[in-house]
C-alpha positions in Angstrom: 64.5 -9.7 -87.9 63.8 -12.9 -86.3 66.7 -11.4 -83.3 64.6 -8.8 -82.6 61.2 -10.9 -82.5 62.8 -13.0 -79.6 63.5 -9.6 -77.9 60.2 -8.4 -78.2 58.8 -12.1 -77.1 60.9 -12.3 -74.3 60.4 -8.4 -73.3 56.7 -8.8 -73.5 56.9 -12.2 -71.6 58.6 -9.9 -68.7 56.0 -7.5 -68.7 53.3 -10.1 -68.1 55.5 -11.8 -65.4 55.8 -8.6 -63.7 52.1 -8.1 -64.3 51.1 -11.3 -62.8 53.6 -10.8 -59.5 51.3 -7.7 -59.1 48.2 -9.7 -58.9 50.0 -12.7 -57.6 51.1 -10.2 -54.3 47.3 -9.1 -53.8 46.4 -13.4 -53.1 45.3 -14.2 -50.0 46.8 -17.7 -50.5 50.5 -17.8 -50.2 52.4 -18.0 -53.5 55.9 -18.8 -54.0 57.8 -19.0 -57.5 60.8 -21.0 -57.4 63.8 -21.1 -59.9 65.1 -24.2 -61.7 67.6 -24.4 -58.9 64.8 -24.5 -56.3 65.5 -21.0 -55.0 62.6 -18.8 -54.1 62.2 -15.8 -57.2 59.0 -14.9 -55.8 56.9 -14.7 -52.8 54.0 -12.8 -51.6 52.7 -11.1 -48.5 50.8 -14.1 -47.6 54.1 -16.3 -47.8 55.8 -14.5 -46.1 53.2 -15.0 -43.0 53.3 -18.4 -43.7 56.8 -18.2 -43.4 57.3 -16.2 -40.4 60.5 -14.6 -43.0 60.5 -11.3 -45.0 59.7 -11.3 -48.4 63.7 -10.2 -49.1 64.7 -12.4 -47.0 63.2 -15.9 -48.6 64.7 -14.8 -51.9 68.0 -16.1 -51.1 66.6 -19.4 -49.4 65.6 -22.7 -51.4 61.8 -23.5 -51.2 62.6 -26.4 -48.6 64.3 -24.0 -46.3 61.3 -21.6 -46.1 58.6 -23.5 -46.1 58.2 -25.5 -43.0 55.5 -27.7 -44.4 58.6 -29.2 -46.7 60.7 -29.7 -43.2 59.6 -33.5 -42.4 59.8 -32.3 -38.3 57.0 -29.8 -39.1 54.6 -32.1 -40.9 51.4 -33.2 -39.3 50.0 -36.2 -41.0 51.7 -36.3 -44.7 55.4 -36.4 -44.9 57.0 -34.5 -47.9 60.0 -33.0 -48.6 61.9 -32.0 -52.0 65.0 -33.8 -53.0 65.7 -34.8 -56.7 63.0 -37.5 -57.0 60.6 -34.7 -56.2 62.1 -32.3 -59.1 61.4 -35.2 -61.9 57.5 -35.1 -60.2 57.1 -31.9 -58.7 53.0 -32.4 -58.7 53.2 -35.4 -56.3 53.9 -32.1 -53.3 50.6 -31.2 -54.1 48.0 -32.1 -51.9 46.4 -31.6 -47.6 49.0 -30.8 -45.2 48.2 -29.7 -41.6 51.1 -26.9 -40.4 51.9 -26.8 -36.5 52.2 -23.1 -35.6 52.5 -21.5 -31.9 48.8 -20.6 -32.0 47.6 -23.6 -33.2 47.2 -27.1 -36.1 46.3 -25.1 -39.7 44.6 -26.9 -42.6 46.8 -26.0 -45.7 45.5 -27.5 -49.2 48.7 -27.0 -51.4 49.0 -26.9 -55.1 52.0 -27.3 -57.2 52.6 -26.4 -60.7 55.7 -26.2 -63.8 55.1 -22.5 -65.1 55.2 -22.9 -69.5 57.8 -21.7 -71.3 60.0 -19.9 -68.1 60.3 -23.9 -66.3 60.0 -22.0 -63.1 57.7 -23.8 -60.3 54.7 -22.3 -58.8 53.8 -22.7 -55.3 50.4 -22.0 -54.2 48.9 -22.7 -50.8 45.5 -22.0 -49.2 44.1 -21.7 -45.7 41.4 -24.6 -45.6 40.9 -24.5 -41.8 38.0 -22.5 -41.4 36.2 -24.6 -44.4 37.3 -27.9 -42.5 36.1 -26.2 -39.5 33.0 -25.8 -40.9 32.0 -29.1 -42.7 33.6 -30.8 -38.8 30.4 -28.8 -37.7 28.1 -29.3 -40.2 28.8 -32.8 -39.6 28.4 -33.0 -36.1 25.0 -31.4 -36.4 24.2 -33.9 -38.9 25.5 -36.9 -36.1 23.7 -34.7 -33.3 21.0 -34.6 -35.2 20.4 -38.2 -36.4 21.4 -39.3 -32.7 18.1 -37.1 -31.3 16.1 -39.0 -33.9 17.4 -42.1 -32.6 17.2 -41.2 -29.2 13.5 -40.2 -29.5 12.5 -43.4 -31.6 14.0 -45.7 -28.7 12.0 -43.6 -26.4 8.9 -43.8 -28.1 9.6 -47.5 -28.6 10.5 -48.1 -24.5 6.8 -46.1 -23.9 5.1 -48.6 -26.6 6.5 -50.8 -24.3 5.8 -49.7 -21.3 2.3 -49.0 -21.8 1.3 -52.7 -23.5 2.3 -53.8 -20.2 0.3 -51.5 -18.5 -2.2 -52.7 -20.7 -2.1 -56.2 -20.0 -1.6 -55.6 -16.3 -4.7 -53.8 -16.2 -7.1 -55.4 -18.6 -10.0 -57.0 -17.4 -10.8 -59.2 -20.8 -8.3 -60.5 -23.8 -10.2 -58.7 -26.5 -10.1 -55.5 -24.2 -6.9 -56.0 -23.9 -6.1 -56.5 -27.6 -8.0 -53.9 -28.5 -6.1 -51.2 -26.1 -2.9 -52.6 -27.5 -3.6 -52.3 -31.2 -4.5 -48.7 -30.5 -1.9 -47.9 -28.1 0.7 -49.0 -31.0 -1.4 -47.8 -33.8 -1.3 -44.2 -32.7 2.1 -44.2 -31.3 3.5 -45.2 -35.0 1.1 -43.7 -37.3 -0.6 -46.5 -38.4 -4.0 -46.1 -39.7 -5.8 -49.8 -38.7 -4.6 -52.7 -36.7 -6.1 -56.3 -36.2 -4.8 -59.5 -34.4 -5.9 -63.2 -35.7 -5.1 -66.0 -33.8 -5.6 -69.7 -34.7 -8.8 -71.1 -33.9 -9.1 -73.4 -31.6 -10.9 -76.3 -33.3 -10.7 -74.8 -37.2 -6.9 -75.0 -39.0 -7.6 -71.3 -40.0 -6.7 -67.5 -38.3 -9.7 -66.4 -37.5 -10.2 -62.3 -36.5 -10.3 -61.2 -32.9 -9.7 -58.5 -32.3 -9.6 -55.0 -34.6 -9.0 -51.3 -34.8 -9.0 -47.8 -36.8 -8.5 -44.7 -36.4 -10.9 -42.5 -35.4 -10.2 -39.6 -37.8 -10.3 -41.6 -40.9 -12.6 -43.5 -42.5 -11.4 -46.8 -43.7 -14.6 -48.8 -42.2 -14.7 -50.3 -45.4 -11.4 -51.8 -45.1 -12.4 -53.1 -41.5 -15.7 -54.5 -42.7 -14.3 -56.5 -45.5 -11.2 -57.5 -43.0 -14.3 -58.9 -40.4 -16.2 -61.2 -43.2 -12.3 -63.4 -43.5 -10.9 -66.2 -42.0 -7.5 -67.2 -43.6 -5.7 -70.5 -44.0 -1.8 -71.1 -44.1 -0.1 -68.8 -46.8 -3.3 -67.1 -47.6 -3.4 -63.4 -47.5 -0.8 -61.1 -45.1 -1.5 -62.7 -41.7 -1.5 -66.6 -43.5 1.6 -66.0 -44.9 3.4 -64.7 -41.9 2.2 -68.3 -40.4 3.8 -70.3 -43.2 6.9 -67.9 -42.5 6.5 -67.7 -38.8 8.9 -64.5 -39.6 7.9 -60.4 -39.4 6.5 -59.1 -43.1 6.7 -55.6 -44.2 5.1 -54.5 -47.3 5.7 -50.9 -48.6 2.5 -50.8 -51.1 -0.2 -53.3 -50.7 -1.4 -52.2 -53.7 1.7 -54.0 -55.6 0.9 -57.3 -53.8 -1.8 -59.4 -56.2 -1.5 -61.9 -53.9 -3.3 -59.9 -51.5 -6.9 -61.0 -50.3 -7.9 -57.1 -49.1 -6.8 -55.2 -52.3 -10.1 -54.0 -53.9 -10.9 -52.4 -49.5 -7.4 -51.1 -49.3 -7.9 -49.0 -52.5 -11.1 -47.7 -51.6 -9.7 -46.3 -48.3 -6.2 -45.5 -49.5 -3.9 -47.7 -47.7 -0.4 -48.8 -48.8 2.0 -49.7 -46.2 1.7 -52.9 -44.1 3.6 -54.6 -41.2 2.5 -58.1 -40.0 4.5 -60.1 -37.3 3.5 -63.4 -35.7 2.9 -64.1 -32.2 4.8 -67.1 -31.2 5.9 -68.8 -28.1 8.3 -71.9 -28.0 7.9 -72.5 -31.6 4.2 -72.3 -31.0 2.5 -70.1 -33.7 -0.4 -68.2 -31.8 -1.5 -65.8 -33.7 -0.3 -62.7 -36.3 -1.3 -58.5 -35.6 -1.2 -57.0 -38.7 -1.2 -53.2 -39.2 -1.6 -50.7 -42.3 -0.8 -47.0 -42.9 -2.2 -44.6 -45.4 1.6 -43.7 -46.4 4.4 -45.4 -47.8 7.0 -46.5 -45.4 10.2 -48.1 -45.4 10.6 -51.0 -43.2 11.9 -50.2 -39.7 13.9 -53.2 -38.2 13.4 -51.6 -34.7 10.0 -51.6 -34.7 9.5 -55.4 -36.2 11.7 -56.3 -32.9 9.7 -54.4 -30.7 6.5 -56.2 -31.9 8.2 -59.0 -31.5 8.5 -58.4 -27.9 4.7 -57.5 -27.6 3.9 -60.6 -29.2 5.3 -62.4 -26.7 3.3 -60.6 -23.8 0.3 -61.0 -25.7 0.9 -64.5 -26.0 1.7 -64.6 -22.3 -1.5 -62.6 -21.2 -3.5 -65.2 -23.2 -1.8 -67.9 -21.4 -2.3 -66.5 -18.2 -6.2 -65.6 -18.6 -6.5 -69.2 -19.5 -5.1 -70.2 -16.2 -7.1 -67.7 -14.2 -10.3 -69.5 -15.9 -9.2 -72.6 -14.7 -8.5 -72.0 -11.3 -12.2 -70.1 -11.1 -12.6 -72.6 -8.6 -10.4 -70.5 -6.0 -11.3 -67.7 -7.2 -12.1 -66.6 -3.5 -9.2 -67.6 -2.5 -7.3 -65.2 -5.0 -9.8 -62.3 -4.6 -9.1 -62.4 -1.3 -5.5 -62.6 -1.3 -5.2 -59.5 -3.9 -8.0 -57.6 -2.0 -6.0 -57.8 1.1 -2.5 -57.5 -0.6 -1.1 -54.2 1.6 -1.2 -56.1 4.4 0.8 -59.4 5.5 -1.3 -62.2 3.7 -0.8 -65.8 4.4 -2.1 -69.1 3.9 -1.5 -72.0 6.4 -2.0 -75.1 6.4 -4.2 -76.6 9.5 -0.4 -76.9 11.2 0.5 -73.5 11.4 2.8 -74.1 8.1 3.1 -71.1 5.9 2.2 -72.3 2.6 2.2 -68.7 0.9 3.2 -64.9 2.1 2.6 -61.9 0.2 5.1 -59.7 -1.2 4.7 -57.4 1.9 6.6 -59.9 3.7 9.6 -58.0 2.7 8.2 -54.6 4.0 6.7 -55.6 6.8 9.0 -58.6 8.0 12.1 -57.5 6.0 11.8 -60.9 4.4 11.3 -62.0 1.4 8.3 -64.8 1.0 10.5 -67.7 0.6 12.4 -67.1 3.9 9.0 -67.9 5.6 7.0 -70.4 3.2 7.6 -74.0 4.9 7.8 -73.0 8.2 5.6 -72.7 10.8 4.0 -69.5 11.7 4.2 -70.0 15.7 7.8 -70.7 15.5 7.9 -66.6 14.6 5.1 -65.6 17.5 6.7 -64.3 20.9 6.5 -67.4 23.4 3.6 -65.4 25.4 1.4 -64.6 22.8 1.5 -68.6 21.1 -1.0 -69.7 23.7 -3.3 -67.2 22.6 -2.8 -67.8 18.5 -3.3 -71.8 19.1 -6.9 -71.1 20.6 -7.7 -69.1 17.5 -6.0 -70.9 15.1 -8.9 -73.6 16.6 -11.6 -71.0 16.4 -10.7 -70.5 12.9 -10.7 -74.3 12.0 -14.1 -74.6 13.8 -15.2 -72.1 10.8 -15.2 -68.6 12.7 -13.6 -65.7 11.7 -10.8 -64.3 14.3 -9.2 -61.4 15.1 -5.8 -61.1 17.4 -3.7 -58.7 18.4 0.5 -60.7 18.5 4.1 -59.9 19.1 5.9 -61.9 15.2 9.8 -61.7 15.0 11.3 -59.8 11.9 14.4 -60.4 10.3 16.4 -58.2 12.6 15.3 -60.4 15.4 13.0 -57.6 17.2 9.3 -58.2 17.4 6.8 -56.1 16.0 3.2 -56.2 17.1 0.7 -56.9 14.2 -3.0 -56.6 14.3 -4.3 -59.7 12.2 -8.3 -61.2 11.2 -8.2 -65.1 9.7 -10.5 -67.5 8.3 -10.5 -70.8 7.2 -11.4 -71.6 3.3 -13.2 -74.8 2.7 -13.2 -77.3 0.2 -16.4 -78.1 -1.7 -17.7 -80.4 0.8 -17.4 -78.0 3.3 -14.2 -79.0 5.4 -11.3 -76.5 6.2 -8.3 -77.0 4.0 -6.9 -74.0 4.0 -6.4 -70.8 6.8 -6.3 -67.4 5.7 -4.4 -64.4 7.8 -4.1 -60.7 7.2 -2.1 -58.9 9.1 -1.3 -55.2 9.5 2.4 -53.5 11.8 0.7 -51.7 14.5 4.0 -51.4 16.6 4.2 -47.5 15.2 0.5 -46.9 16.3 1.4 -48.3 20.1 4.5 -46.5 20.5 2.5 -43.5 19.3 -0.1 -44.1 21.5 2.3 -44.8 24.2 4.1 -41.3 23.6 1.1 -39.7 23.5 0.0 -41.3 26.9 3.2 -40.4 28.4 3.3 -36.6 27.2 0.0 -36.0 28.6 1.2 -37.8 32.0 4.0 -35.4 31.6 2.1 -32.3 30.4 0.0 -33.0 33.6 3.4 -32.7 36.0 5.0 -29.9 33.8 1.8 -28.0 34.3 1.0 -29.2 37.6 4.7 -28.2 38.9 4.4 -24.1 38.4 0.5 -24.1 39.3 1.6 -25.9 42.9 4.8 -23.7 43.3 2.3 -20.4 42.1 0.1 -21.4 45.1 2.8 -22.1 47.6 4.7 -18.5 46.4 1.2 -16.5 46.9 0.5 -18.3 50.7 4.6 -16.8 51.4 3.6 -13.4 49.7 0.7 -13.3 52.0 2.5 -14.0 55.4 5.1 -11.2 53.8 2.9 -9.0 53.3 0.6 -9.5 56.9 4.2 -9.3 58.5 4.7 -5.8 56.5 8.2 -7.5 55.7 8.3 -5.5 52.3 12.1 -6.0 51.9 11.5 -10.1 50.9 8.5 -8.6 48.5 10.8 -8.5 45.4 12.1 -11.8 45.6 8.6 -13.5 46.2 6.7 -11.5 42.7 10.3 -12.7 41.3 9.5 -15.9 42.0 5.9 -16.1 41.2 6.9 -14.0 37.9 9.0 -17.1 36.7 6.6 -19.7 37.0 3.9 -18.0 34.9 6.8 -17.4 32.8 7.5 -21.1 32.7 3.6 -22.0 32.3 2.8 -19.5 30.2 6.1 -21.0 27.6 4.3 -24.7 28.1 1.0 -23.6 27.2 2.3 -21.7 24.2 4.5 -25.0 23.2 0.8 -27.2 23.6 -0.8 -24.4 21.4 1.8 -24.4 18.8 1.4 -28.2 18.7 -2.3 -27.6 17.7 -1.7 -25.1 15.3 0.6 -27.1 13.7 -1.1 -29.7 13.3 -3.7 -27.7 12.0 -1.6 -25.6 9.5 -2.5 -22.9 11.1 1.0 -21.8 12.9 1.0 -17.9 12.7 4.2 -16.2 11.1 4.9 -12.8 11.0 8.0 -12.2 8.5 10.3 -9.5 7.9 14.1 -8.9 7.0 16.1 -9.1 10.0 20.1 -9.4 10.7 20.7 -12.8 12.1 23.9 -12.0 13.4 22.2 -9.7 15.8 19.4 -12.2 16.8 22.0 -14.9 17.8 24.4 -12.5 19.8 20.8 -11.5 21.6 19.5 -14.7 22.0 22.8 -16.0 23.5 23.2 -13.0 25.3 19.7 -13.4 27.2 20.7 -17.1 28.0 23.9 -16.6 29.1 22.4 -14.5 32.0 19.7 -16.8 33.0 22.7 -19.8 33.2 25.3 -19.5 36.5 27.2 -22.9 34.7 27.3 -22.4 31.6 29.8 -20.2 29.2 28.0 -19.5 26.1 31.1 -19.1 23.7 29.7 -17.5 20.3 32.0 -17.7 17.6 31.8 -16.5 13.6 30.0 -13.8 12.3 27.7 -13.6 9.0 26.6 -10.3 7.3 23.5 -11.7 5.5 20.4 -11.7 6.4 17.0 -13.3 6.8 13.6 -13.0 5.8 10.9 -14.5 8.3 9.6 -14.7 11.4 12.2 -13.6 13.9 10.0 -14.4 17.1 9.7 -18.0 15.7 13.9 -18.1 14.8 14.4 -17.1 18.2 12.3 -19.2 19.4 14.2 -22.4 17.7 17.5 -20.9 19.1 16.1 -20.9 22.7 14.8 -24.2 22.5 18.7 -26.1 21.0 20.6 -23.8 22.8 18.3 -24.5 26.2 19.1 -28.1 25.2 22.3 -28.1 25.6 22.6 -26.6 28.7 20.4 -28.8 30.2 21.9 -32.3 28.6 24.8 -31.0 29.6 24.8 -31.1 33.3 28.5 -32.3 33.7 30.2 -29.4 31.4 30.7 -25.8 31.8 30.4 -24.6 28.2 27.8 -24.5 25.0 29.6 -23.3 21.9 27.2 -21.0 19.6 28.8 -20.8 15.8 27.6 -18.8 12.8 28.7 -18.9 9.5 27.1 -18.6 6.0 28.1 -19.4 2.0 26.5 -18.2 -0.7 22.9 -19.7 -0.3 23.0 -21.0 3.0 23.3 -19.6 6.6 24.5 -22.2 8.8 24.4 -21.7 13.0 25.3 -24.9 15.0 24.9 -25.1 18.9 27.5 -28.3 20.3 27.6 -29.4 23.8 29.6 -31.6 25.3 26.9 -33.7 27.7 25.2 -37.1 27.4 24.9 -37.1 23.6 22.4 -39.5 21.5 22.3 -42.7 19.8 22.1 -43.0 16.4 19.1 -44.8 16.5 17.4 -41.9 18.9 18.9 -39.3 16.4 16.6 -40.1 13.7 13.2 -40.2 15.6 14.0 -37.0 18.3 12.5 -34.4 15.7 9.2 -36.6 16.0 6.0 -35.3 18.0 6.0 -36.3 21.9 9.4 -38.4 21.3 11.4 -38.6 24.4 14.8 -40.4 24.7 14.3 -43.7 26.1 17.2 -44.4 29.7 17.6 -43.9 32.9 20.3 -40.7 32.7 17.6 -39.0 30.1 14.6 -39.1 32.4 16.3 -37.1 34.7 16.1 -34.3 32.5 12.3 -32.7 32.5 9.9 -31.8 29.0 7.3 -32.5 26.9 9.3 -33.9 23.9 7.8 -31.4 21.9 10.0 -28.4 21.7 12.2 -30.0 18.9 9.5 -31.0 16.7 8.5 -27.4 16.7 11.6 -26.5 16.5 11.8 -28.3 13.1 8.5 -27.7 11.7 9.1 -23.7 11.6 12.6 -24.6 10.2 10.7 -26.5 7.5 8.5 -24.0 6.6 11.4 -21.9 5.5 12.5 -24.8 3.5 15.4 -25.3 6.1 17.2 -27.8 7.8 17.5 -28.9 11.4 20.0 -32.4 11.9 22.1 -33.2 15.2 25.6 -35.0 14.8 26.2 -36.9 18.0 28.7 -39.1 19.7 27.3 -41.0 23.4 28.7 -39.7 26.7 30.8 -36.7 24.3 27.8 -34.6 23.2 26.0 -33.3 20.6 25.9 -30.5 17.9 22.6 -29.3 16.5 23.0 -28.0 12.8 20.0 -25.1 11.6 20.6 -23.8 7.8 18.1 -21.4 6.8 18.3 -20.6 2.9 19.2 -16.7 1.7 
């Protein structure tokens, strides 16, 4: 009886193992079942993935050969492996492994259990990577997240910042001035009122000087009652901070019985409270206090930002206070700020520079101190110090001057500056004191200079055609009273390329106008540039005997414009380069475009340019300065044409060049 009650035990126990390696099969995790002599009974679908070995096959193999995450070369991280310590404590294999496979590092979370009864060893392993995966993200976007916040607290703080310097730069009066601030901060945080109290001057109290609130909620009441107080050491928010002379943050004034306001701060809802004092070389100035309708934690970033203000505002005060001392020279300051873009400087009766203004460095290329202490003559060009001695005496003698000098600059070039001085007297009426402003004309002459020269020129470019018109007419005339028709053709030739060549300089003086007046007329369509150039250079090429016109490269885009206006940049580089040219016997033409650009350069091989010519030659009227460039006549206009229509396409028109080798002339027009 008892025989056959272990039979049916141990028969029915078989049919629920055999039941359970059904479901066990169906797992997405990886089971194995292992024997009391660590071979594998038992392993599912998903183990033998795991595996990379058929399920047949890992029957005959001990767990440790099958599984690689028991193979110490195949664990990442945690090193485990079974050996006979591990059978007396099989649960210590349980735990995170991470499994190196060809496609990639998996996150395995591995359990390991004694089965009852049978003593055989379950295996069971899951796929945690994607879950991993997940909470890596979910973390990140929590860091990402907090680092925004951070990010936009520091640059809310920097603007704080910035604008209570702004402030204090700009404000005409302290209580202005505090007043702006408290507001400026007050809305930026959140905060609902804001006052500063400074120590009086003659009382041992903090007295209120300045205060704000918030437009768009009422706490007047709180403000009133704040206005009636004056506080002594330790008493009330702002007397404590000056017992502490540290920050104080309160997160509900309506826990504080210590506090003076409490009955106001109830009636109008506040709760939260920062104070900070203002303080400057252990000097205690002052305290601004501030109070919010909310409860907030403190915020150590903000207490060291006010910090920082409380030190400007400390500053400003200090500095107002020396402006009301020196009201006495107030004329002298007012006039020294008034005329501050310009070169300001005081000197003494000597000549000795006893201040320069900071446009020294612009104007000069030095910095104030390089010129305070010496005397200002000992910069004048030697011709013009005759000339600033007699009004230097002018000046003393209490008359205003005006002067037109040469003054060296750092480089060690003169400039010309345009200057008016005065002297400033003293209360009994004696000079002490001359005051110069001066402005850099030197760009207004050579302007002026240019512009006097292109008209000179204009007036010989024009005169030239006009003269050989007349002179062609007179020989057509004695051709045509001699009936000599055969010499007919050459003469209307002739007289056809001279109103060609003024009809081409009075377009080039109109374009000047219109461009100057915004009123340069374009007429724009799509057009092959590839076609244009071999045109353009074809049409040269004939009018030139010297010069080869070699056009290399090709491009297939085109361009949307003005074509007339295109061509008429070509004309004028490529026309250029013959002409500066006069010693070589080629131009090279080259196209070529990427993806948003179409690039054509022209490069000679003639006199070149200097890099300091380079940079001004797109300018109106500029000519190149030397005796080998005047040979060449113009106006010193058709490149500054050139590169205004290039910059109305949003282009660009440069020149690399090398003296005496030559020059090549870059034009990239957009797609």
């Amino acid at each position: 009886m008892i025989k056959n009650s272990q039979t049916d035990v141990i028969a029915n126990l078989r049919k629920s193992l055999n039941w359970m390696e059904l479901v066990l099969a169906t797992l997405h995790e990886a089971v194995f079942i292992v024997g009391k002599d660590m071979r594998i009974v038992f392993a599912n679908d998903s183990a033998a993935e795991l595996c990379n070995v058929s399920r047949m096959a890992m029957t005959r193999l001990q767990i440790w050969e099958a599984l690689p995450l028991l193979k110490n070369e195949k664990v990442v991280g945690k090193n485990a492996y079974i050996n006979a310590q591990t059978k007396r404590n099989i649960q210590s294999l349980s735990g995170s492994y991470k499994l190196k496979k060809d496609d990639g590092i998996y996150d395995l979370d591995m359990s390991v259990e004694t089965i009852p009864l049978s003593k055989e060893i379950i295996f069971i392993i899951r796929d945690d990577t994607d879950r991993r995966e997940a909470e890596k993200k979910r973390v990140a976007l929590v860091s990402a997240h907090v680092a925004q916040n951070e990010a936009e607290k520091r640059e809310r703080n920097i603007r704080i910042q910035y604008q209570v310097t702004r402030i204090l730069s700009e404000a005409s009066t302290f209580r202005k001035a505090i007043y702006e601030t408290l507001k400026i901060v007050g809305q930026s945080l959140g905060w609902s009122f804001g006052a500063l109290w400074t120590v009086h001057k003659y009382k041992d109290m903090l007295t209120l000087e300045e205060a704000w609130q918030s437009s768009h909620l009422k706490i007047s009441a709180f403000k009133k009652t704040t206005e009636k107080l004056d506080f002594y050491e330790g008493e009330d928010l702002p007397g404590r901070v000056w017992s502490t002379k540290k920050p104080l943050w309160v997160d509900d004034v309506m826990l504080d019985e210590e506090f003076t306001r409490i009955t106001a701060a109830r009636k109008t809802g506040l709760h939260a409270a920062f104070v900070f004092p203002i303080i400057n070389n252990n000097q205690f100035f002052g305290a601004m206090e501030f109070y919010s309708k909310n409860f907030q934690q403190p915020d150590k970033e903000i207490m060291t930002i006010m910090s920082a203000i409380g030190i400007q505002i400390f500053q400003y005060y200090e500095r107002k206070l020396a402006e009301e001392k020196l009201r006495q020279s107030e004329r002298q300051y007012r006039l020294v700020v008034e005329n501050s873009y310009d070169l300001v400087t005081l000197l003494d009766l000597e000549g000795v520079i006893l201040y320069a203004s900071p446009s020294s460095k612009k104007i000069l290329g030095m910095i104030p101190d390089k010129i305070i202490g010496r005397n200002t003559l000992d910069f004048v060009f030697k011709d013009d110090i005759q000339l600033m001695q007699v009004e230097f005496k002018k000046m003393i003698r209490g008359r205003d001057s005006s002067f037109t000098y040469r003054y060296r600059n750092h480089a060690g070039n003169y400039i010309t500056l345009e200057g008016v001085g005065s002297a400033i007297m003293d209360s009994n009426g004696k000079p002490y004191v001359i005051l110069t402003t001066s402005r850099d004309i030197t760009e207004r002459i050579e302007s002026e200079k240019r512009k006097d020269e292109f008209i000179s020129m204009a007036s010989h470019e024009l005169k030239t055609p006009i003269t050989s018109l007349k002179l062609f007419i007179n020989i057509l005339k004695q051709q045509i009273d001699r009936d000599n028709k055969e010499a007919l053709p050459t003469s209307f030739e002739k007289i056809n390329d001279q109103i060609t060549k003024l009809t081409r300089l009075v377009s080039e003086l109109l374009s000047i106008s219109k461009i100057k007046a915004g009123k340069l007329e374009f007429h724009e369509a799509s057009f092959d540039i590839n076609s244009l150039v071999k045109e353009t250079v074809q049409q040269l090429q004939a009018a030139s005997k010297k010069h080869k016109i070699v056009l290399k490269g090709s491009t297939r885009k085109k361009f949307y414009g003005d074509k007339d206006r295109i061509e008429q940049v070509l004309i004028n580089i490529i026309n250029n380069a013959i002409k500066y040219s006069p010693h070589a016997n080629k131009v090279i033409v080259k196209i070529s475009s990427t993806r948003n650009w179409i690039t054509i350069q022209v490069k000679d091989f003639g006199i070149g340019i200097t890099k300091e010519d380079s940079v001004k030659i797109f300018d109106r009227f500029y000519q190149v300065s030397g005796n080998e460039e005047k040979t060449y006549p113009g106006l010193g206009i058709g490149l500054y044409i050139s590169n205004e229509i290039i910059k109305k396409y949003k282009g660009n028109l440069t020149v690399k060049s090398v003296p005496r080798k030559g020059s090549t002339f870059i034009l990239q027009l957009p797609t």
